[in-house]
N, C-alpha and C positions, 0 to 999 in steps of 0.2 A: 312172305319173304322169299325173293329168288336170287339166285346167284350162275352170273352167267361170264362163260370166259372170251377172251379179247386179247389179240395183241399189239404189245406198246411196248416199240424200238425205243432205246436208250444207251447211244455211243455217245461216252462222254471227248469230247477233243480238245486240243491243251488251248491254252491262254490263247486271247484272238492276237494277230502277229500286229493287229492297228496299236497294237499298246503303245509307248513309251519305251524307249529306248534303256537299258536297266531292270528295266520293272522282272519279278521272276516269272516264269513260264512254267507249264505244267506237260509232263510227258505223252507223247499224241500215242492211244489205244484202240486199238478195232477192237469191237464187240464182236463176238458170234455166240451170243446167248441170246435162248427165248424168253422173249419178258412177257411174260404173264398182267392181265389187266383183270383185277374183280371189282363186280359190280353187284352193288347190294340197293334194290329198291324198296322203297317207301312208300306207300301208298296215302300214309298219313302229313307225313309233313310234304309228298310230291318231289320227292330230291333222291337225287339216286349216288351214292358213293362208289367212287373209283379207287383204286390202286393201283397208283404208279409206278413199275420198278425197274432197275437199272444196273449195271455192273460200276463197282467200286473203283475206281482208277489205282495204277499200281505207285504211280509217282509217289510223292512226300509230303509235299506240297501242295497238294488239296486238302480245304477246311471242311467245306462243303458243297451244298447241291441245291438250287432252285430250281423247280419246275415251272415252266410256264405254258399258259393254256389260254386256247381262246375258242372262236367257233369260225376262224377262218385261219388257213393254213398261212404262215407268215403273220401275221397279226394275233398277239395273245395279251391281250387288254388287264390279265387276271395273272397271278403269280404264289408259290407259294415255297417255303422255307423249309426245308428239307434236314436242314442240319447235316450232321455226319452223317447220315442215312440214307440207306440205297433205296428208299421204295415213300412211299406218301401218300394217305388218302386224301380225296379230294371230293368234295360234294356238289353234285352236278343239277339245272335243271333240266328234264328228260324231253325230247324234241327236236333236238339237233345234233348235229357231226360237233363233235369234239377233238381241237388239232391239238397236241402235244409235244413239248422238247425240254431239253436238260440242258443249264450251264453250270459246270464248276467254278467255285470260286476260291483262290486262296484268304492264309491271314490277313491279308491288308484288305479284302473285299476286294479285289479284280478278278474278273468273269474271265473265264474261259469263253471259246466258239461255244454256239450253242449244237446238239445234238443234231441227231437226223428226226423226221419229224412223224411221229404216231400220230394216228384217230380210230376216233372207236363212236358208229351210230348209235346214238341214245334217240332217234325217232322212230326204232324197230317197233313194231307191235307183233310180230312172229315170232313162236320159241323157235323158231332155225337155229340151230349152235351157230357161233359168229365164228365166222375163220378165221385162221393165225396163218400167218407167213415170217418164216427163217430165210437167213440168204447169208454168203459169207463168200468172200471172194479175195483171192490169194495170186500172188505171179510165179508163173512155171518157170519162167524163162526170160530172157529179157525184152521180150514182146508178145509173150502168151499168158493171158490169169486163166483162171479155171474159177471158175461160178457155181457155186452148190446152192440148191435152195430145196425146201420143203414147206410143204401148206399143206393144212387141215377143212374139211367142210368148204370146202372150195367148190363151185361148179365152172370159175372161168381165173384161169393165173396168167398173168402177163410178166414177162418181163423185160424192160425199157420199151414198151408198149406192145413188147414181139410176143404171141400167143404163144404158153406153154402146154404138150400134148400130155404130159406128167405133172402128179401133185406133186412129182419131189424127181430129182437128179443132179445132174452137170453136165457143164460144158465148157471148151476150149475156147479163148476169146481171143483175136488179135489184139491188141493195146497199141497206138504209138504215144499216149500220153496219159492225166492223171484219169481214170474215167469212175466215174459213179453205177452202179446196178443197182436198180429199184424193183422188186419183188410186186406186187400186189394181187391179192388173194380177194376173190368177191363170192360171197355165197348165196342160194339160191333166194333169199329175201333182202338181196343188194347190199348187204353192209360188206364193208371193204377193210381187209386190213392191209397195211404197207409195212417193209422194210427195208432201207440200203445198205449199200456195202462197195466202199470206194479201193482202189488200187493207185498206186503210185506207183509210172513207170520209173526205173533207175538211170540215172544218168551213165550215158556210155560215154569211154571216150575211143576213138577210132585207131582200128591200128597201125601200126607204120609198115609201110610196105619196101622191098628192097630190091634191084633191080643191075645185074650188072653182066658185062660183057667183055670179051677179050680177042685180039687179032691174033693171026697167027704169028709164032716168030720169027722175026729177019735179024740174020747175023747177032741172034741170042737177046734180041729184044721185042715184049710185047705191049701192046697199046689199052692197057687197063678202062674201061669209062663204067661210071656206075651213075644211080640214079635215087634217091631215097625221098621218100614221103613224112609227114607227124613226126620222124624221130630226132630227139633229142641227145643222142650218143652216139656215134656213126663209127665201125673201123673197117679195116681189111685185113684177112689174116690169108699165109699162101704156104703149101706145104715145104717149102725152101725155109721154111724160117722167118718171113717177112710177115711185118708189121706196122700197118699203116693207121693214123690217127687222120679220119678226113671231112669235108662239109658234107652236104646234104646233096651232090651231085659233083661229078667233077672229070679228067681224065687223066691218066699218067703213063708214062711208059716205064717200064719194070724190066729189069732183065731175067732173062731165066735161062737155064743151063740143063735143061731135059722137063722132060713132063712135071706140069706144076698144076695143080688145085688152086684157083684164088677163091676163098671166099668174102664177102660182104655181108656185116653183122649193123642190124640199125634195130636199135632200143629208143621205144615209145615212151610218153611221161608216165604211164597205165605199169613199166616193168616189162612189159614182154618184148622180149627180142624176135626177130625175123629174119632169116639169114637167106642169101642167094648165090650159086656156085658159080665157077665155069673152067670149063681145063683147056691148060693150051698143051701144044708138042705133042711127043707120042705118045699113044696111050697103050702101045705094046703091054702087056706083060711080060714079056722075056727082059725087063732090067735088074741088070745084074745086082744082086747084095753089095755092100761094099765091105770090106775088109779092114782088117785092124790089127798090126803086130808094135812091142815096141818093149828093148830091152834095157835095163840102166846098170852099169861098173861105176864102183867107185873107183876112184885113183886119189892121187896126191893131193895134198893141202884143200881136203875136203870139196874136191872137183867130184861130180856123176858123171858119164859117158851118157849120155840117151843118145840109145837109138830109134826108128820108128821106119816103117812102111805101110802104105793103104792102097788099096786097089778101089775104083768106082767109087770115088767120094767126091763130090763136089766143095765142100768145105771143111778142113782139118784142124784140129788144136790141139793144144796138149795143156793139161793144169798139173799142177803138184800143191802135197799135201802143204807146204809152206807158204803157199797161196800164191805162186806162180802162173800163170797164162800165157801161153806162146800160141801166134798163130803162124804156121810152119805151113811145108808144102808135101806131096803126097808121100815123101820119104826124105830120109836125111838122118845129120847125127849132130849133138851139140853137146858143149860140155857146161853143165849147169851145177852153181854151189850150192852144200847143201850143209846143215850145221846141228843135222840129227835125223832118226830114219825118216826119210821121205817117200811116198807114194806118187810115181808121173802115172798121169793117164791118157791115151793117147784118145779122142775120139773122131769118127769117122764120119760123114753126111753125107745119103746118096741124095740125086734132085730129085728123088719123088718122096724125099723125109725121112728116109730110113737111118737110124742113128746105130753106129756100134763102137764098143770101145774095148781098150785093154790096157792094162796095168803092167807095173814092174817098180819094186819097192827095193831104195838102198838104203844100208846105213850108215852113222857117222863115225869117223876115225877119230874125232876129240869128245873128250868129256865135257867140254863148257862150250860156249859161245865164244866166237873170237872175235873180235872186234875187225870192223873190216877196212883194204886199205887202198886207195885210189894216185896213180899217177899218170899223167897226160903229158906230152911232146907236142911239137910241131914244126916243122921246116917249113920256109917256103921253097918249094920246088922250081915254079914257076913265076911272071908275074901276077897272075891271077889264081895260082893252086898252090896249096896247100899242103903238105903230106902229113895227119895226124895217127900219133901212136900212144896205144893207153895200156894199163892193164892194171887190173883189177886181182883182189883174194877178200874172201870170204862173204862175198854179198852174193843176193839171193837176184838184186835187179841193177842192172849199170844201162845207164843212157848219159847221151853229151850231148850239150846244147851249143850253141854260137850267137854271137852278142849279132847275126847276120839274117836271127830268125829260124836255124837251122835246127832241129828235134831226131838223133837219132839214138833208138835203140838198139845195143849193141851187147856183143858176149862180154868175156869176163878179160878179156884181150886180143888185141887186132892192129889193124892199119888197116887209114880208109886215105884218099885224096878227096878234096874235098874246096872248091869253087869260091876263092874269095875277091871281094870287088873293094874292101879297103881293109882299114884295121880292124881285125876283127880276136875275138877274146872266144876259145873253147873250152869250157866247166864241164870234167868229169863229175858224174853222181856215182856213187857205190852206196848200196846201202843190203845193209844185213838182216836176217831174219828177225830179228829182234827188231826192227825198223831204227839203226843206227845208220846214221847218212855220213858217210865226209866226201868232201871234194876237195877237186885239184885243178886248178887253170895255168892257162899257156895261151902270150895273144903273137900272133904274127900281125907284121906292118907291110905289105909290098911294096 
């Protein structure tokens, strides 16, 4: 009795995808294990026994394992029932190449792919130890694998028919698709063993690219054009503050009021974003900070006084803690109601983004909220004008409209003239921090 070793691949792979549509499927596994092959001869009954063995799948869903064999690679005439068990003898007669492969099957008896395919010479008559070959192949990158392999009792190793100058290493492979590595191991009395080991490139998707330019400016306007590839999200963002939602190429003209930054932002269906600059104006350094002053008096019948100044700002506002916004100009003074402590803030914008601000906080001269009260006039002046007079207490926002289309925002009392072309009806709004509205109307007829 002798016993002699051999190796025999056995990657098991999931369900074949020819199935039926439903049917369950089994989880696809790369082996990188050496499978051992024993061979125990008989001289009496002339049959020589094999042992099959293989790595166990991790899925769930595998019941078992058939082996099938034959003596030509691709054709195995002969089969045999493995059960839940990773390994199987198999009784051989001794004279020929013996090819080998594995298919899982689940409960209902549907077959997996079948393996990659072992043999092992049973027409050796040399004790030469029979060679093994390992191989195992992995991706580095998204178009590099790396290829490890080792063999024993080898005198000639190939791998994908390329001669190896080592029993054993690695190497760096270009990939652009799914590819196969095939090992094989021949020792010095010709018995050959095989194994493979496949890689699957990953699907890329390409990125988006972004592309954008700007003219110089004339009389404070410039000529935006941009250009984008793959992206699904497109905008423009410019250190003025500006914000553009735009297609996938296009042109605009933008105004700008000193040195401006535009950027272009275009996001891929993949998530990554790509951005492209460009500055128009001057690129000095010497611009100036902008500045920020701004004081508030209370006075009567819950009036504030604000005041405000700014130096080098391109655009100016003022908020209050009442929820106020005023868009004012680089200085000035206004009387705003207030109907408990309030906080104005004054802020400042130079054209290269620079923001700064300042505060002044007054408080209220009543204990409760007071309801707030709106009255409107109107002469005609002329035949076509109008002279209107309003005034307002205790509201936080007063604006008049005209049945003419006309929308204007105004303080807490005034006189404006104001263009009318028939009968036309002016509704004061007052409304108070409490958000209590009442109005007041007056129609002139020319």
């Amino acid at each position: 009795m002798r016993t002699l070793q051999n190796c025999v691949a056995g990657q098991i792979a999931p369900v074949s995808k020819s199935l039926q549509v439903g049917l369950p499927t089994f989880a696809r596994r790369l082996v990188s294990t050496l499978f051992l092959l024993t061979v125990t001869a008989s001289a009496a009954l002339a049959q020589t026994t094999v042992t099959v063995q293989w790595d166990r799948n991790s899925d769930n869903r595998t019941a078992g394992y058939r082996v099938y064999y034959g003596t030509s690679p691709g054709t195995y005439p002969w089969s045999v029932d493995a059960g839940n068990q990773t390994s199987a003898p198999i009784a051989l007669s001794p004279g020929s190449v013996y090819y080998f492969t594995v298919r899982a099957y689940n409960a209902s008896v549907q077959y997996g792919a079948p393996s990659n395919v072992a043999s092992i010479n049973l027409g050796q008559t040399s004790t030469t130890p029979a060679p093994t070959a390992r191989i195992t192949a992995t991706m580095q990158s998204a178009n590099t694998a790396l290829v490890t392999w080792q063999t024993t009792n080898a005198v000639r190793s190939t791998l994908n028919g390329s001669l190896l100058s080592a029993a054993s290493g690695s190497t760096s492979v270009n990939v652009s698709a799914t590819t196969t590595f095939t090992l094989v191991a021949t020792n010095s009395a010709g018995v050959v063993a095989t194994q493979s080991a496949t890689v699957t490139v990953p699907s890329r998707t390409s990125a988006a690219t972004a592309e954008i330019t700007a003219t110089a400016p004339v009389n404070g306007r410039t000529t935006v054009t941009w250009r984008t590839t793959l992206a699904t999200s497109i905008w423009i963002t410019a250190t003025n503050g500006g914000y553009y939602a735009v297609g996938p190429t296009g042109s605009a003209g933008l105004t700008v009021s000193g040195p401006t930054t535009f950027t272009l932002h275009a996001r891929g269906a993949d998530g990554q974003t790509v951005t492209d600059t460009v500055a128009v104006g001057s690129t000095s350094s010497t611009t100036s900070a902008p500045t920020a002053q701004i004081t508030a008096t209370l006075g009567a019948n819950n009036y504030a006084t604000v005041t405000w100044r700014t130096s080098n700002a391109t655009a100016i506002w003022i908020t209050a803690t009442n929820g106020g916004y005023y868009a004012v100009g680089p200085s000035g003074s206004a009387g705003i109601a207030v109907t408990g402590p309030t906080t104005f803030t004054v802020n400042a914008r130079s054209a290269d983004g620079r923001t700064v601000t300042a505060t002044a906080t007054v408080g209220s001269t009543s204990s409760g909220t007071t309801s707030p009260t709106a009255d409107i006039t109107a002469v005609l002046e002329t035949r076509s004008y109008a002279k209107v007079t309003w005034r307002a207490t205790n509201a936080t926002s007063v604006w008049i409209t005209g049945t003419n289309g006309g929308y204007y925002a105004v303080g807490p009392s005034g006189t404006a003239g104001i263009a009318v072309t028939g009968p036309t009806t002016f509704t004061l709004y007052a409304r108070a921090a409490d958000g209590r509205t009442v109005t007041d109307v007056v129609t002139v007829t020319p």
